[in-house]
C-alpha positions as CSV (number, residue, x, y, z in Angstrom):
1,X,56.2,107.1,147.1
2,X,54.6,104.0,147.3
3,X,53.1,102.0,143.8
4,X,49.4,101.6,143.7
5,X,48.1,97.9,143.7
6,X,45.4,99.3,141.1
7,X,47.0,102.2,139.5
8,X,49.4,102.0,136.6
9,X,51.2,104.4,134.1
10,X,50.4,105.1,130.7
11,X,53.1,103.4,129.8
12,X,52.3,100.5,131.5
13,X,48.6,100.8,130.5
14,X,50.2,100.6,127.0
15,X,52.0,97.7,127.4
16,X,48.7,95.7,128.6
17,X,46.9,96.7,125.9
18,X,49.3,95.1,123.5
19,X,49.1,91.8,125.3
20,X,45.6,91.7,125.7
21,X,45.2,92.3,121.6
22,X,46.9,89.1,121.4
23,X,45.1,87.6,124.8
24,X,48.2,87.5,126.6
25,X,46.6,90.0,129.4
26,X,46.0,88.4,133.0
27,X,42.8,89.0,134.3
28,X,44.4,91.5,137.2
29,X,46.4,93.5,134.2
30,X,42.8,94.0,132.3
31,X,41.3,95.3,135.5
32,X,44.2,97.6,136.1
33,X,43.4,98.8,132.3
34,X,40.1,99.4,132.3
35,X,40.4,101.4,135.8
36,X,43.0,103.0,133.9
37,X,41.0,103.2,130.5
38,X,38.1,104.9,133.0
39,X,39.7,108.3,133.4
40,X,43.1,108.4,131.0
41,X,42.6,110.3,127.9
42,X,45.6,108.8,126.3
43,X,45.4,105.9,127.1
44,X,41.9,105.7,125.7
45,X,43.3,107.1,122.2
46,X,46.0,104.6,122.5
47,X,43.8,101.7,122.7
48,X,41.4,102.8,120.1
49,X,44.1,103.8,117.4
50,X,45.5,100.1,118.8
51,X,41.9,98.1,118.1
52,X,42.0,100.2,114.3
53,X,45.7,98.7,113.3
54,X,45.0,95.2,114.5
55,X,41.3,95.2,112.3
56,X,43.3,97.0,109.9
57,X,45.9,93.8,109.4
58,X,43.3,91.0,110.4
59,X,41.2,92.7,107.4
60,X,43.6,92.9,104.8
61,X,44.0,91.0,101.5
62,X,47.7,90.7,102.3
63,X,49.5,88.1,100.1
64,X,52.8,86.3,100.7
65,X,54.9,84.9,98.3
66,X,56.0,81.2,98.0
67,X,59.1,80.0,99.1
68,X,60.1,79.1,95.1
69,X,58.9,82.6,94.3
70,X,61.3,84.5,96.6
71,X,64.2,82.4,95.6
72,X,63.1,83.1,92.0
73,X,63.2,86.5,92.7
74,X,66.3,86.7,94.9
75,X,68.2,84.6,91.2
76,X,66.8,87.6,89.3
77,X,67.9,90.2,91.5
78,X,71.5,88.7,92.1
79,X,71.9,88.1,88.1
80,X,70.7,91.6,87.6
81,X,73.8,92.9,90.2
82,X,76.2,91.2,88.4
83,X,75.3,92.9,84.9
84,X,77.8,95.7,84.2
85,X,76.4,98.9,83.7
């Protein structure tokens, strides 16, 4: 069976929607969605559960620690492994 120049699987549909969240999407792959996105059920609840996570961790509060505090931390954890029990 031949491949459709405008039809694509879920799993490809998938796979666009994760590049065009980071706006890596060509123009033809977001058409190709959104015919896709037209009709597919899933692929609908994919991209909405998709849009939530990627608010989700451009919202968050999310702090990393220093470089000094992680080697600070990896000293304590080491000297702690060393201490017999």
């Amino acid at each position: 069976m031949k491949k459709s120049f405008l039809f694509i699987s879920c799993e490809e549909a998938q796979h666009i929607c994760d590049k065009s969240q980071y706006g890596e999407a060509t123009f033809w792959e977001r058409v190709k969605l959104s015919i896709r996105l037209s009709w597919c059920k899933v692929t609908q609840a994919y991209t909405k559960s998709n849009r939530k996570l990627t608010n989700a961790i451009k919202s968050s509060k999310v702090d990393c620690l220093k470089d000094s505090e992680m080697e600070a931390l990896k000293t304590q954890f080491e000297e702690q492994l060393k201490k017999p029990h």
